[in-house]
C-alpha positions in Angstrom: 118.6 99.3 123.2 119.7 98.7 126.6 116.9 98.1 129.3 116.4 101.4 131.4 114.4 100.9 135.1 112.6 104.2 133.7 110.8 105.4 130.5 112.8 106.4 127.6 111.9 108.7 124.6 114.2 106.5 121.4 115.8 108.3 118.8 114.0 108.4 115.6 116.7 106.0 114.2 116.3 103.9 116.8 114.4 100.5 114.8 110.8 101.0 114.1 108.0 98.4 113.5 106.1 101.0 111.3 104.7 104.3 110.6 101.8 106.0 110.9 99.5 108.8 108.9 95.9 110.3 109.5 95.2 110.7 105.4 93.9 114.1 104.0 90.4 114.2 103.4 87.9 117.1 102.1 86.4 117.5 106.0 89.8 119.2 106.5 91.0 122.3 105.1 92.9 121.1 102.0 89.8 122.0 100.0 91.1 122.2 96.4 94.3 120.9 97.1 92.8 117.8 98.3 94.4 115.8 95.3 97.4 117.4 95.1 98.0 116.6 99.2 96.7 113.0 98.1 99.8 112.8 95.6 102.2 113.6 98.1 100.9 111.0 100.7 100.8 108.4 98.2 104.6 109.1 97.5 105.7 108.7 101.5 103.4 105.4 101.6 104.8 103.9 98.8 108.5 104.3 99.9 107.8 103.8 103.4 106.3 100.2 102.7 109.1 99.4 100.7 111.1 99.6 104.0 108.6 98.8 107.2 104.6 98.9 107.9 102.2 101.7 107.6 99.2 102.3 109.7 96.4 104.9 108.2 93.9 106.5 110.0 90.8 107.4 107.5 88.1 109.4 108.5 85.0 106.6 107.8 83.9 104.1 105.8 83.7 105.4 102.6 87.2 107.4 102.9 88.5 103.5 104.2 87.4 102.6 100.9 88.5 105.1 98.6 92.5 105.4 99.9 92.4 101.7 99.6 91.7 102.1 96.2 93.7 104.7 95.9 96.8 102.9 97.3 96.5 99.9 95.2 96.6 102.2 92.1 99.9 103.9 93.1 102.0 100.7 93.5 101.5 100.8 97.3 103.0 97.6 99.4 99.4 96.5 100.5 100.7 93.5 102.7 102.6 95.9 104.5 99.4 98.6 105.0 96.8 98.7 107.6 93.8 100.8 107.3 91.6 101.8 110.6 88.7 104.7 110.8 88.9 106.8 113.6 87.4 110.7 112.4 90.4 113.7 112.9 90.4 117.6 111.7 93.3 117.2 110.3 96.5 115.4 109.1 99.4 116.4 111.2 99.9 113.1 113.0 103.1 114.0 114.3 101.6 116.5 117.4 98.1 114.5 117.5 99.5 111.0 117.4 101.2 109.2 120.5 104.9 109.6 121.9 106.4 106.0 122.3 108.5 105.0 125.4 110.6 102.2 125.9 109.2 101.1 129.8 111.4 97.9 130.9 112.7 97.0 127.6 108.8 97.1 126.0 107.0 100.4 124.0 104.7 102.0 125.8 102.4 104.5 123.8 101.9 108.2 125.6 98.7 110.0 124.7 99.5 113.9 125.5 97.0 116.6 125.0 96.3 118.2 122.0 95.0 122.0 121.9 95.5 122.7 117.7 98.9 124.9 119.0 97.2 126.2 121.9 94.0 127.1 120.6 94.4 128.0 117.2 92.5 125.6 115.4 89.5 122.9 116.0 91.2 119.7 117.4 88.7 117.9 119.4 89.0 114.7 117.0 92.4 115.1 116.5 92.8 114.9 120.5 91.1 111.6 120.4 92.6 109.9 117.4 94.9 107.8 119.4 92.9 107.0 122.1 89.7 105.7 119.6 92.6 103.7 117.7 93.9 101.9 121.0 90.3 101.2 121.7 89.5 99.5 118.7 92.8 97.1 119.5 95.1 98.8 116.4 97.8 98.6 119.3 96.6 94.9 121.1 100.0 94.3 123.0 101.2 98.1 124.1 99.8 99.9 126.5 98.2 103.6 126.6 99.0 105.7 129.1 97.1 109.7 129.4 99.6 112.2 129.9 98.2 115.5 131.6 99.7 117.6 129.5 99.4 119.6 126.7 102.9 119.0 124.2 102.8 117.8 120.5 105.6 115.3 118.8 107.0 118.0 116.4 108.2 120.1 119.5 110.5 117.3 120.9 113.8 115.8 119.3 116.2 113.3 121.2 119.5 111.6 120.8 117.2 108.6 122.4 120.1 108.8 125.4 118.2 111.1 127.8 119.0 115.0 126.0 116.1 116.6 124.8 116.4 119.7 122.3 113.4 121.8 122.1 112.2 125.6 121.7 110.9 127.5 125.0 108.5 129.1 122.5 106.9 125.4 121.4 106.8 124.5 125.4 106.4 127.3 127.7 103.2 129.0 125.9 100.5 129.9 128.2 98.2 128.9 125.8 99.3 125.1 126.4 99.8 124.7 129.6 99.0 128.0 131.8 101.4 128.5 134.7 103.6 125.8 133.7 107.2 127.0 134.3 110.8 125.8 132.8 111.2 123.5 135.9 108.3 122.1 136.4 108.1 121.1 132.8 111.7 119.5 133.1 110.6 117.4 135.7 107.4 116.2 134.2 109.6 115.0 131.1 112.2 113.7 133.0 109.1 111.5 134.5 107.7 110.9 131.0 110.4 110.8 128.5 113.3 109.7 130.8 114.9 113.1 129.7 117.9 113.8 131.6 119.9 116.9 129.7 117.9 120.0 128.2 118.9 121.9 125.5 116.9 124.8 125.2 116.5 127.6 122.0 115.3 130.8 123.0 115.5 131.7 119.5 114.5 130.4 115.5 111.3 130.5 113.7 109.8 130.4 110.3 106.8 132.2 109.1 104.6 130.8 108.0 104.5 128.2 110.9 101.6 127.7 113.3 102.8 125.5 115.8 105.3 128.6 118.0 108.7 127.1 116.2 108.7 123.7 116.6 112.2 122.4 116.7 111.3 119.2 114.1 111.3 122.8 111.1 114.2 124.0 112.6 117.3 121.8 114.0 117.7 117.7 114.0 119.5 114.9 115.6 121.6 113.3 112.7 122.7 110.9 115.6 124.0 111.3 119.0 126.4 114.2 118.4 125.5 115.4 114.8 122.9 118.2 114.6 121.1 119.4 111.2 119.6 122.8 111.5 118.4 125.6 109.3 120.8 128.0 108.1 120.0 131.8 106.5 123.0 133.1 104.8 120.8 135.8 103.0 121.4 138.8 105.5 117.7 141.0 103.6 116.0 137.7 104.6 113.6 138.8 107.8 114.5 135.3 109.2 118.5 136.3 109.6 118.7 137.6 112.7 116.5 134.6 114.2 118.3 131.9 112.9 121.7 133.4 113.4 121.1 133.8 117.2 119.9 130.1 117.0 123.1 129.0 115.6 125.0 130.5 118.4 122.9 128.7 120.6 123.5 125.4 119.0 127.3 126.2 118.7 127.7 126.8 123.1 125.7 123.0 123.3 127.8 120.5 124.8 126.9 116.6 124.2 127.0 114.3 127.4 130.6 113.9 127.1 131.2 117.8 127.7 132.0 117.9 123.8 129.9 120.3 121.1 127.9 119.2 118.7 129.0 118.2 114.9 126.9 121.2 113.4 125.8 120.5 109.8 123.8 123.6 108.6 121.0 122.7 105.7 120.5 124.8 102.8 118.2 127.9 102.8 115.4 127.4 99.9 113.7 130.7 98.0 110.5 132.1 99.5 107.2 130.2 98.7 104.1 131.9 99.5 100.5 131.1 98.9 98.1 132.8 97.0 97.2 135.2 99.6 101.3 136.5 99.9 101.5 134.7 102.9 105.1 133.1 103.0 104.9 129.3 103.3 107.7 127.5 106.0 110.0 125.3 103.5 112.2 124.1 105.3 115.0 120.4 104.8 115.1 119.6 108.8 111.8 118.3 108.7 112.7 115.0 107.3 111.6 111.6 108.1 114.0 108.6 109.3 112.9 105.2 108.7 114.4 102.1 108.3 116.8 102.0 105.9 116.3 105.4 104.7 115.2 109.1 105.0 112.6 110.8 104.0 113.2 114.4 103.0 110.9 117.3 101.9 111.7 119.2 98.8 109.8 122.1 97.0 110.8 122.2 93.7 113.9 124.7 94.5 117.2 125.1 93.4 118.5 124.5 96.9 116.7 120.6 96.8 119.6 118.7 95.3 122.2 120.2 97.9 120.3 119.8 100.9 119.8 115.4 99.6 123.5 115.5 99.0 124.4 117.0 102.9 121.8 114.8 105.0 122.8 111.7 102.6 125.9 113.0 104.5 124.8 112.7 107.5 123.3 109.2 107.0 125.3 107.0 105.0 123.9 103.8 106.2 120.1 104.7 105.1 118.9 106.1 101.5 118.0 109.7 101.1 114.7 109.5 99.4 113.4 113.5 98.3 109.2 113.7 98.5 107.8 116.6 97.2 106.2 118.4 100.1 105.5 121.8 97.9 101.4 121.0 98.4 102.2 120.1 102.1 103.4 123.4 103.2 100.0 125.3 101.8 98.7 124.2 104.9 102.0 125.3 106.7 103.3 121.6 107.2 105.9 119.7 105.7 107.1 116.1 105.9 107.7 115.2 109.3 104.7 116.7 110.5 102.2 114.4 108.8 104.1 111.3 110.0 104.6 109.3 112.9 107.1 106.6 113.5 106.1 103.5 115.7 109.0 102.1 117.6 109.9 98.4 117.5 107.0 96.3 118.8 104.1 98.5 118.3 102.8 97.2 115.7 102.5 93.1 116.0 
């Protein structure tokens, strides 16, 4: 990556030196699906040490202890695993963990607010995770810098060249940042993220979802000018309308060259719900990249086999790798949202 005299937001494919996760524990609200969201983390840390670091936040001591054990018994790369305490409410590290920026050619970390989706949930240790970790030296040679304002990960995705794709519903909610408008909040991650182009959806959303339609359920950058995104051909479905608007939207973007984007829509999976008939947000666009492969969230569906086939498709240089996320999205969650990638010289 080229040095930039201003901060930068990478891709996801950019190179990483690692990953991290806060791991489930029963202070959260898994409750009796504790062991069952244990499985599925297990799975991600096992196949992302086969390809770069992991970085765990437990929640003390004794939870330290017992995913240690638990990692050695599931074939886990321990060599390539680093364990640190620091107390969260949850485990969706991808809105409570930092933002990197490449600053002069080195990663700087960003530590933005963190309200629980604008109030919806108890996040007071979650807002402190990263901080308490940089204090305790899990990140000796990269600097933390507090951002005022209130944005999580999931609600950001980048071709890494200064275009930012995001929903106005994730970033312009009063309940984040009051008063903030469209402007302002362009120029503040211009300053931030180095952002230079905005791509804004005024429409898509999944029930189920808590977070106001983050963009990482809905549409991805592939690379530069390839774009996975949810697609509902099932006209009865209540999501329709939605996500055929968003597709429009998609299809009037232009990349930097003035050119549209290489659209690659991702298959529609059958309704899951959860015990109370609440339908759960299953969706394929929340998959991880990592080096040498990609992570992807399946849920025991019909559709799972087609949707590894098209982003293997979209990445034929990295391994499409399926987890199954069905215990994740209980909890209204799927893959990308309880991970975290560390860019290239975070980790030392």
């Amino acid at each position: 990556m080229s040095e930039s005299p201003v901060p930068r937001l990478p891709a996801e494919w950019a190179p990483q030196s690692g990953v991290m996760l806060t791991w489930p524990h029963a202070h959260g609200d898994w409750s009796d699906a504790l062991p069952a969201v244990e499985r599925v983390f297990l799975d991600m840390a096992r196949e992302i040490t086969a390809h770069e670091r992991l970085l765990i936040s437990c929640y003390d001591a004794e939870h330290r202890t017992q995913v240690q054990a638990d990692l050695s018994a599931a074939d886990v790369n321990l060599s390539r695993t680093r364990l640190e305490i620091a107390a969260s409410n949850d485990s969706w590290v991808r809105d409570h963990g930092p933002l990197t920026v490449i600053d002069r050619g080195r990663p700087r970390l960003l530590n933005f607010g963190f309200n629980g989706w604008g109030g919806k949930f108890d996040a007071g240790l979650d807002d402190r995770l990263t901080l308490r970790l940089h204090e305790q030296g899990v990140f000796p040679d990269t600097p933390l810098t507090p951002v005022p304002l209130v944005m999580e990960g999931g609600a950001v995705e980048t071709d890494g060249r200064g275009t930012l794709l995001a929903t106005r519903s994730a970033m312009l909610t009063e309940t984040r940042n009051p008063g903030l408008s469209e402007t302002a909040l362009e120029e503040l991650l211009e300053e931030w993220l180095g952002m230079e182009r905005f791509l804004w959806l005024s429409h898509g959303h999944l029930e189920g979802d808590d977070t106001d339609g983050h963009i990482d359920t809905l549409a991805r950058f592939c690379d530069a000018r390839t774009i996975a995104y949810v697609r509902c051909d099932d006209t009865t479905d209540p999501h329709y309308p939605a996500l055929q608007a968003m597709a429009d939207e998609l299809r009037a973007f232009r990349d930097a060259s003035g050119a549209p984007y290489r659209l690659i829509p991702l298959p529609w999976p059958e309704p899951k719900y959860d015990g109370d008939g609440q339908r759960l947000p299953a969706t394929y666009a929340n998959f991880l990249i990592i080096d040498g492969a990609v992570l992807v969230p399946t849920y025991q569906d019909p559709a799972d086999p087609a949707a590894l086939e098209i982003l293997q498709g979209c990445f034929p240089d990295r391994r499409v790798i399926g987890i199954d996320c069905l215990p994740l999205i209980e909890q209204h969650g799927s893959l990308h949202c309880v991970t975290m990638q560390l860019p290239s010289g975070v980790l030392t």
